[in-house]
C-alpha positions in Angstrom: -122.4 159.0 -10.4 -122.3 155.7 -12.7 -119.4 154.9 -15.5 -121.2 155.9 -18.7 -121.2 159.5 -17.3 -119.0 162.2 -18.8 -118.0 163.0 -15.0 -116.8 159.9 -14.0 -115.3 159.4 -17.5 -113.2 162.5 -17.7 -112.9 163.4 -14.0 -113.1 161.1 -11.5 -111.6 158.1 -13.0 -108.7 160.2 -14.1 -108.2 161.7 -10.8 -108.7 158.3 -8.9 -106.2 156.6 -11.2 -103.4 159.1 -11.1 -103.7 159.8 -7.1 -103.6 154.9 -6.9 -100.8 155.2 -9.1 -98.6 157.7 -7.9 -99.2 156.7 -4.3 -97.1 153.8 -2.5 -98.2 150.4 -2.3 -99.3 150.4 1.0 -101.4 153.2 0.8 -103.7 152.2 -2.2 -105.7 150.2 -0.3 -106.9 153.5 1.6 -107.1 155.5 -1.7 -109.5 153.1 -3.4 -111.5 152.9 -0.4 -111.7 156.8 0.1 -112.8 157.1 -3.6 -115.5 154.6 -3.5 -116.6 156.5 -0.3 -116.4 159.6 -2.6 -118.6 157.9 -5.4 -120.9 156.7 -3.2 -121.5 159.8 -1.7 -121.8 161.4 -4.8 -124.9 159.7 -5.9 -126.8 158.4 -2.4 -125.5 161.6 -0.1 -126.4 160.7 3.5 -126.8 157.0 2.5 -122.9 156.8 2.7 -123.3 156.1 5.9 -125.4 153.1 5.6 -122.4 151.7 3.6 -119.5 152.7 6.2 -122.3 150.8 9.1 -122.3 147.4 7.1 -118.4 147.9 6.1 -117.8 148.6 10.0 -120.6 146.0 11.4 -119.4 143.3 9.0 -115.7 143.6 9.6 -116.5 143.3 13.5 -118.8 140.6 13.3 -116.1 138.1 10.9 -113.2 138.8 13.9 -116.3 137.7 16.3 -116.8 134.5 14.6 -113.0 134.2 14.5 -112.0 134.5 17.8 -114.8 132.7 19.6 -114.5 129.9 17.0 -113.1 127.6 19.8 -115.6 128.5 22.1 -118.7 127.9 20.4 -119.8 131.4 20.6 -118.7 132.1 16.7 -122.3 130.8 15.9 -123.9 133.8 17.5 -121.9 136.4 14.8 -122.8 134.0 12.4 -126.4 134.2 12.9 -126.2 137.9 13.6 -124.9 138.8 10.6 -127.2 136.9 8.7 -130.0 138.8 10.6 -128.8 142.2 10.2 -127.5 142.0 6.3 -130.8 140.9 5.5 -133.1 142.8 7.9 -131.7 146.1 6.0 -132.4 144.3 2.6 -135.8 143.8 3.9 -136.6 147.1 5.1 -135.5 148.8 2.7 -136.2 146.8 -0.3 -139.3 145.1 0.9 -141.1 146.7 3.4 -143.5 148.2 0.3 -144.4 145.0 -1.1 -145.2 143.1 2.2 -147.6 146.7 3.3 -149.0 146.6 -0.2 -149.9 142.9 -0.1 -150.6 143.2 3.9 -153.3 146.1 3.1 -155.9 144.3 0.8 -156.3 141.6 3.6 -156.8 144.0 6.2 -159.5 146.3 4.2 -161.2 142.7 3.7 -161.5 142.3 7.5 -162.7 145.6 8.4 -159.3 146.7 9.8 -157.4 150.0 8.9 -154.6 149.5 6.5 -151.2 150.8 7.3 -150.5 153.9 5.4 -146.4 154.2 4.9 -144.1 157.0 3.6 -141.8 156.2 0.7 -138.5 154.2 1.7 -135.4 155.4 -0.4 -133.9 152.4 -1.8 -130.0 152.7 -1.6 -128.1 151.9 -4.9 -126.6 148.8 -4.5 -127.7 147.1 -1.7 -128.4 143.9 -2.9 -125.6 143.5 -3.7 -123.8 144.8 -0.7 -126.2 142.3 1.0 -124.8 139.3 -1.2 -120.9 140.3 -0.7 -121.5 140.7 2.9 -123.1 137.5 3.3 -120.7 135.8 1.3 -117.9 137.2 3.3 -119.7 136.0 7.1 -120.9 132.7 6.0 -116.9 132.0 4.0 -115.1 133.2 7.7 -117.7 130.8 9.6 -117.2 128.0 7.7 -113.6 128.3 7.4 -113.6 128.7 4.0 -111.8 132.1 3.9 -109.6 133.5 6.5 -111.0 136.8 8.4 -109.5 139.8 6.9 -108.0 141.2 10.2 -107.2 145.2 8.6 -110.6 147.1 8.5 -109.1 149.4 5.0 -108.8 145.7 3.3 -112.5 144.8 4.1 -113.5 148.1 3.0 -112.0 147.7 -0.9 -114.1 144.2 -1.0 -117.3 145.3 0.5 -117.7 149.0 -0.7 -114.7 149.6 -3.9 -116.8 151.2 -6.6 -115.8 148.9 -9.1 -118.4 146.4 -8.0 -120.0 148.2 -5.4 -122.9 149.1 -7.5 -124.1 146.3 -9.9 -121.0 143.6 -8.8 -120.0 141.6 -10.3 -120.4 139.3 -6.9 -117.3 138.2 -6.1 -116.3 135.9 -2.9 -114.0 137.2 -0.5 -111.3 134.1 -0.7 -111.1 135.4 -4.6 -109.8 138.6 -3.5 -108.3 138.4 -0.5 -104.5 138.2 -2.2 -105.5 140.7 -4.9 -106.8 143.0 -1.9 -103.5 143.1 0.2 -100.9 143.3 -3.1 -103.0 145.7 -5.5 -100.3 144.7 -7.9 -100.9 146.9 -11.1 -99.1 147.0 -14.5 -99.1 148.6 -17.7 -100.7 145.3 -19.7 -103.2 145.0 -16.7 -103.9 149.0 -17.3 -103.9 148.5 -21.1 -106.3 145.3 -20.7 -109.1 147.3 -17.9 -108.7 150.3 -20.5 -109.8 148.5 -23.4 -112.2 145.9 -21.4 -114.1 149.4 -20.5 -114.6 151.0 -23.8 -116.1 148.1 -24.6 -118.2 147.7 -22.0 -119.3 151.7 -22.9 -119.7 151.0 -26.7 -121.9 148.4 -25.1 -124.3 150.4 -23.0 -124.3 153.3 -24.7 -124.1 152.4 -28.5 -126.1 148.8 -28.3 -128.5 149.6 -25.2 -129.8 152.8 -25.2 -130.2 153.0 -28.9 -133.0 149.8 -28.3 -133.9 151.3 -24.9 -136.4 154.0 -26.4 -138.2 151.5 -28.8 -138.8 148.8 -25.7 -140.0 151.4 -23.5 -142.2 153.0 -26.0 -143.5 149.8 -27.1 -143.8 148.8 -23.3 -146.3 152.3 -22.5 -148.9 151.2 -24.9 -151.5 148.7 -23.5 -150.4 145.3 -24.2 -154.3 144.9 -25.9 -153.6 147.4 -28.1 -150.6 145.9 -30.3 -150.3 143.8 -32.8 -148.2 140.4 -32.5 -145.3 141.9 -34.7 -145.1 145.1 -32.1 -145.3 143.5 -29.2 -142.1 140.8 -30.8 -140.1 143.7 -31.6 -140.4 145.7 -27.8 -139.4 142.0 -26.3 -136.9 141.4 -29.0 -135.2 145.3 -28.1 -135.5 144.9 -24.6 -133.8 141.1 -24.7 -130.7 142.7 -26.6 -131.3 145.9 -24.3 -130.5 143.9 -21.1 -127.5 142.0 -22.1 -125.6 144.8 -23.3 -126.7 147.2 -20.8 -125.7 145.0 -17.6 -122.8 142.9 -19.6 -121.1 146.5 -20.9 -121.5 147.5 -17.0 -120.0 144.2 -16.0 -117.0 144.9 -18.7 -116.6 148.5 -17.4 -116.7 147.2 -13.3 -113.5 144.5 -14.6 -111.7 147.0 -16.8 -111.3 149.6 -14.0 -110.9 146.9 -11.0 -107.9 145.6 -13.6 -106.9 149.1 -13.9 -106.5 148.8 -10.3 -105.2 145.5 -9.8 -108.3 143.8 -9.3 -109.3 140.7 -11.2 -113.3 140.6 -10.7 -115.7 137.5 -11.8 -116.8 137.1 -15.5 -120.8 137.8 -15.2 -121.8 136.7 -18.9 -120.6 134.3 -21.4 -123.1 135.0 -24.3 -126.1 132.9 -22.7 -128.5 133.9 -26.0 -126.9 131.1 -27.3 -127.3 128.6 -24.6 -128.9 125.0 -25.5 -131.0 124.7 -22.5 -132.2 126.9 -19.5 -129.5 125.2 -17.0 -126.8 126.4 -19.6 -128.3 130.0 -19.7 -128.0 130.2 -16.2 -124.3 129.3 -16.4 -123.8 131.9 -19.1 -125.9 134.5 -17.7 -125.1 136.4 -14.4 -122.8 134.2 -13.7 -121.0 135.4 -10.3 -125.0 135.6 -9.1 -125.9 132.0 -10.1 -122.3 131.2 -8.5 -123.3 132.2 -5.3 -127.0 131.0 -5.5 -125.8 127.6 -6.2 -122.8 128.2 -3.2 -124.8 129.9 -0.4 -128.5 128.9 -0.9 -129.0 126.0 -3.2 -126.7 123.7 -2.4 -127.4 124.1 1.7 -131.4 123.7 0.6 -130.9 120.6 -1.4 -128.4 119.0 1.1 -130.8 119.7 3.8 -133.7 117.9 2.0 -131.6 115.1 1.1 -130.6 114.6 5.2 -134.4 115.1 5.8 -136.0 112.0 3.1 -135.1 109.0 5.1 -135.8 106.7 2.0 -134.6 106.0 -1.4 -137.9 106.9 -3.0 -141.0 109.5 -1.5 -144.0 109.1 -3.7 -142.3 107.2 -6.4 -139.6 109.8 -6.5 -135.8 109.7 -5.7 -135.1 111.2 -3.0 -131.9 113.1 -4.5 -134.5 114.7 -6.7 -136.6 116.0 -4.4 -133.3 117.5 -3.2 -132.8 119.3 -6.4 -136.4 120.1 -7.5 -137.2 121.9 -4.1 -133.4 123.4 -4.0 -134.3 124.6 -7.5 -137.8 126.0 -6.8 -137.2 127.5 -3.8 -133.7 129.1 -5.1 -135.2 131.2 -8.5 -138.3 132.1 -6.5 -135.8 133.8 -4.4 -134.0 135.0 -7.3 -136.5 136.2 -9.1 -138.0 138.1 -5.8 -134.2 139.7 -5.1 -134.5 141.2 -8.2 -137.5 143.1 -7.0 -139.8 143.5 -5.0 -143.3 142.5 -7.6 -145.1 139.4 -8.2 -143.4 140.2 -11.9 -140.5 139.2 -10.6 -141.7 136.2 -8.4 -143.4 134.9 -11.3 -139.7 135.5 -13.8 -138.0 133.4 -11.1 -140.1 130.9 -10.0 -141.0 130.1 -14.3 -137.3 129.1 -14.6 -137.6 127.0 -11.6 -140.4 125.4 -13.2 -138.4 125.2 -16.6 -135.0 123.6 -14.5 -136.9 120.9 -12.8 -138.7 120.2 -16.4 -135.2 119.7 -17.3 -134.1 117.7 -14.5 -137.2 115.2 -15.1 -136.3 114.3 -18.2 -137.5 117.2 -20.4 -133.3 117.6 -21.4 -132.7 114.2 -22.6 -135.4 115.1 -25.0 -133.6 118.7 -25.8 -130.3 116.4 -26.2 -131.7 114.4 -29.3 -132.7 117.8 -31.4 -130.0 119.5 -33.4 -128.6 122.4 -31.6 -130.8 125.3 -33.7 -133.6 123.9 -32.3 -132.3 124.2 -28.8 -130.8 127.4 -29.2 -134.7 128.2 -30.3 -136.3 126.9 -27.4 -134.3 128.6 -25.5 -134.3 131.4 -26.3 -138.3 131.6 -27.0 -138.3 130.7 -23.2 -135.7 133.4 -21.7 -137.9 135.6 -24.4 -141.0 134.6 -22.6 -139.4 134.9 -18.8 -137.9 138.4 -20.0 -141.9 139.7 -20.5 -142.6 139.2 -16.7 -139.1 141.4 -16.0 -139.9 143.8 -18.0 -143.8 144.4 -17.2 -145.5 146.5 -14.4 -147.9 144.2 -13.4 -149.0 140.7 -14.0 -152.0 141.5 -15.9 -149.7 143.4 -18.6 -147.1 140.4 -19.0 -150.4 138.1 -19.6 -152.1 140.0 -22.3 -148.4 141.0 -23.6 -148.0 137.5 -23.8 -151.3 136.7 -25.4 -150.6 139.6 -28.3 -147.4 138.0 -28.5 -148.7 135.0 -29.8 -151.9 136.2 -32.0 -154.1 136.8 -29.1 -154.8 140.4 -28.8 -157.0 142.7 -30.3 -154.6 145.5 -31.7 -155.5 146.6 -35.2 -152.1 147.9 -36.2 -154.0 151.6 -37.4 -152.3 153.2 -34.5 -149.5 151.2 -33.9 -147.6 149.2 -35.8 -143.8 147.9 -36.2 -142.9 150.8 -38.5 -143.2 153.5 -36.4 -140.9 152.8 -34.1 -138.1 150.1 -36.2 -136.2 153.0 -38.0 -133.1 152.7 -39.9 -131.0 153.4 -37.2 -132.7 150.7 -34.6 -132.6 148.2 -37.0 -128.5 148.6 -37.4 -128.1 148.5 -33.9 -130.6 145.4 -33.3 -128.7 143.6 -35.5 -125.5 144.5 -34.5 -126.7 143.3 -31.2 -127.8 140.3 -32.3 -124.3 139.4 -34.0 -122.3 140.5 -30.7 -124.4 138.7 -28.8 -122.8 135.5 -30.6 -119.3 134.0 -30.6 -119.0 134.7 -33.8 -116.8 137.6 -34.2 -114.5 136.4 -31.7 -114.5 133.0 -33.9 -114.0 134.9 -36.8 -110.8 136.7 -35.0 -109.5 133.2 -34.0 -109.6 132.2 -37.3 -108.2 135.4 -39.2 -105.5 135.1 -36.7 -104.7 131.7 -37.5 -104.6 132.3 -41.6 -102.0 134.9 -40.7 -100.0 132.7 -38.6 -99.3 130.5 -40.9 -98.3 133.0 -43.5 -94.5 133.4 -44.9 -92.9 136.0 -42.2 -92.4 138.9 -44.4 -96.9 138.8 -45.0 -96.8 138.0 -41.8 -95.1 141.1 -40.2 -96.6 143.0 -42.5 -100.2 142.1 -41.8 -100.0 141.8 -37.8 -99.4 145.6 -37.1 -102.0 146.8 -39.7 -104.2 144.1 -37.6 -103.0 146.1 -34.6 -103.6 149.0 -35.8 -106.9 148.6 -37.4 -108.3 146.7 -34.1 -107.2 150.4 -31.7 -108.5 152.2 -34.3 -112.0 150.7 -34.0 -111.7 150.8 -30.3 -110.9 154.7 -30.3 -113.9 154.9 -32.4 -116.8 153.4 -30.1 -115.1 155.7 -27.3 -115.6 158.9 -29.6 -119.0 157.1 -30.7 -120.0 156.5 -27.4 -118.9 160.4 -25.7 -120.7 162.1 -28.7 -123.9 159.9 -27.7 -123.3 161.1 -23.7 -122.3 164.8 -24.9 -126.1 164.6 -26.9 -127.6 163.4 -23.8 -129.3 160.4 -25.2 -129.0 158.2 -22.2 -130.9 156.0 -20.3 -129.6 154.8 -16.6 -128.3 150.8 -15.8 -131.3 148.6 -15.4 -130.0 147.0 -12.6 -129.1 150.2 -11.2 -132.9 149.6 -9.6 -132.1 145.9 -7.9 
């Protein structure tokens, strides 16, 4: 089941929401978490029980580290959570790629390669993995107290709000919104409207461009032009914002709907100025805990480890952050999936974040902002090639088209075919939504008005009000006609 579905839209959201509501307080912890159990189920069957073993294993494992904390013994429940949450990631979201890579080397030596049946990848589990370890390495280092009622730890490990796609959300965030599940009618109006947003998002922006990039994506990368192979990078760049930002906007509107304040995941990072600044606009609750829980322990144990000011002419603070850096978007870019694709996509923007550090972004300081905006963005544009291809090979020669080098003679495909009227609305739609500016442009209508005589004043605000529901009702009916047709394409993230 995901949210842009007419099921979930009309049924079980609806259902959910009037059973939370109507029950009391202390018993809405136990209705969101048999719900999420419910979703769960719905769309990984058997696999719900994968999900109540890390919500049960978890739970035991933070009271472990809490009652033997004086006893020294809470470093064995530490260490054995960490080596269970991500053994399971491993297996089942790795075991392919290491076989795969393990194979060649054996056929090279003579030796029999290891033939392996498919492994079902459960939706969500990285980012299961990420809450969980959040939660164990938080308790452990006292940073969170342990959550001591086993329905509690359920509604932050496994809520479907954010069990899917997160956003990734720390447990000491929750904790008080977890035991009160205060709701109200301006927090229900708020998660109402923050959702048909993030629907006219996915399902209006997203999958309108989604058919053009994957199209465009199908033909061999030699066989394009340079002005097809801009316009599948430029659809799928807008493609991926919307879709996972309008899935983070739905994931916040129902967890306010529910009392639930969840982490912002975007702050329109196509206009960042750098690559450091598009990784604080961009996933944000992931580069929030990459920073908490992997870079920030790599870099201060490099630092403790360089004894002198200077190794190889080099500070040693630096080599804290260049190897913290490196070492923490490989990582990224290989939780993302499991393909040298996506080795290559996080390792380039550790490259691009140490260039920075070096020195690289006193130069981007002294241009004027279009210009960094540009760089930018041709980077991410560039980085988003390697997400988006199969194999290596394909992002190289995409990447060659891309900039006059390929061999395409635009007879049998070319730009036309495939940018109708239609796709070329919604691009550029995209493209202005993807901006500030319409929420600038509200700020500043709003303040002309303000400063109006009161009778224009109280004339103007409801029509305002009235003319900004108005729109909102239509995406919704926009969007549902769109679901009712059937043209739909599932979350990309929906496969990390």
């Amino acid at each position: 089941m995901e949210f842009s579905s007419l099921i979930f839209i009309f049924q079980f959201l609806p259902l959910f929401l009037v059973l939370f509501h109507a029950v009391k307080k202390e018993a809405r912890a136990l209705i969101l978490t048999l719900a999420s159990l419910l979703f769960y189920f719905w769309g990984e069957g058997g696999f719900v029980l994968f999900l109540l073993g890390s919500i049960l294993v978890n739970y035991l494992l933070g009271l472990w580290i809490d009652r033997f904390r004086k006893k020294n013994l809470a470093i064995v429940g530490f260490i054995l959570g960490l080596v269970l949450n991500l053994s399971w990631l491993a297996f089942f979201k790795y075991t392919h790629f290491f076989i795969d890579n393990l194979n060649p080397l054996l056929k090279a030596l003579g030796l029999s390669t290891i033939a392996l049946s498919p492994i079902h990848l459960p939706i969500g589990i990285s980012f299961i993995t990420f809450q969980a370890l959040s939660y164990i390495i938080d308790v452990y280092r006292e940073r969170s107290t342990v959550e001591r009622r086993l329905v509690n730890f359920a509604v932050y490990l496994g809520s479907f709000p954010k069990l899917i796609m997160g956003p990734i959300t720390p447990y000491h965030k929750l904790q008080s919104q977890i035991r009160q599940l205060d709701i109200n009618i301006s927090g229900f109006i708020a998660g109402s409207r923050r959702f048909m947003i993030g629907l006219g998002k996915k399902i209006l922006i997203a999958d309108k461009l989604a058919p053009v990039a994957n199209q465009i994506f199908s033909i061999p990368a030699s066989q394009q032009t340079a002005g097809l192979a801009w316009l599948g990078i430029i659809c799928f760049t807008l493609q991926i914002y919307f879709d996972f930002s309008g899935y983070s906007d739905m994931a916040i509107g129902v967890g306010r709907m529910c009392g639930l304040s969840l982490a912002e995941n975007f702050n329109f990072p196509y206009v960042a100025r750098s690559i450091k600044d598009f990784w604080r606009r961009w996933h944000i609750s992931l580069a929030h805990w990459l920073r908490d829980y992997l870079f920030l322990p790599i870099a201060y144990s490099v630092s403790r480890r360089i004894k002198t000011d200077r190794l190889l002419g080099i500070k040693a603070e630096n080599w804290a952050y260049y190897l913290g850096s490196f070492i923490t978007m490989t990582l990224c870019g290989l939780w993302h999936g499991a393909s040298w694709t996506f080795v290559i996509w996080g390792t380039f923007y550790g490259l691009l974040m140490i260039m920075e550090h070096a020195g690289w972004a006193r130069v981007l300081k002294r241009m004027g902002w279009p210009w960094r905006i540009l760089y930018t963005q041709l980077m991410v544009v560039i980085a988003w090639v390697f997400f988006r291809s199969d194999s290596l090979a394909y992002a190289l020669q995409y990447l060659k088209t891309m900039f006059g080098f390929g061999s395409g003679n635009g007879l049998e495909y070319y730009p036309s075919l495939y940018l109708d009227r239609e796709v070329l609305f919604f691009g550029l739609i995209g493209i202005l939504f993807s901006t500030p500016l319409p929420g600038r442009l509200k700020t500043v209508l709003g303040e002309v008005v303000s400063k109006m005589a009161g009778p224009f004043r109280k004339m103007i605000l409801p029509v305002a009000r009235i003319l900004a529901a108005v729109t909102l009702l239509g995406v919704f009916v926009l969007s549902i006609m769109a679901l009712a047709s059937g043209t739909y394409n599932p979350f990309i993230y929906f496969r990390f």
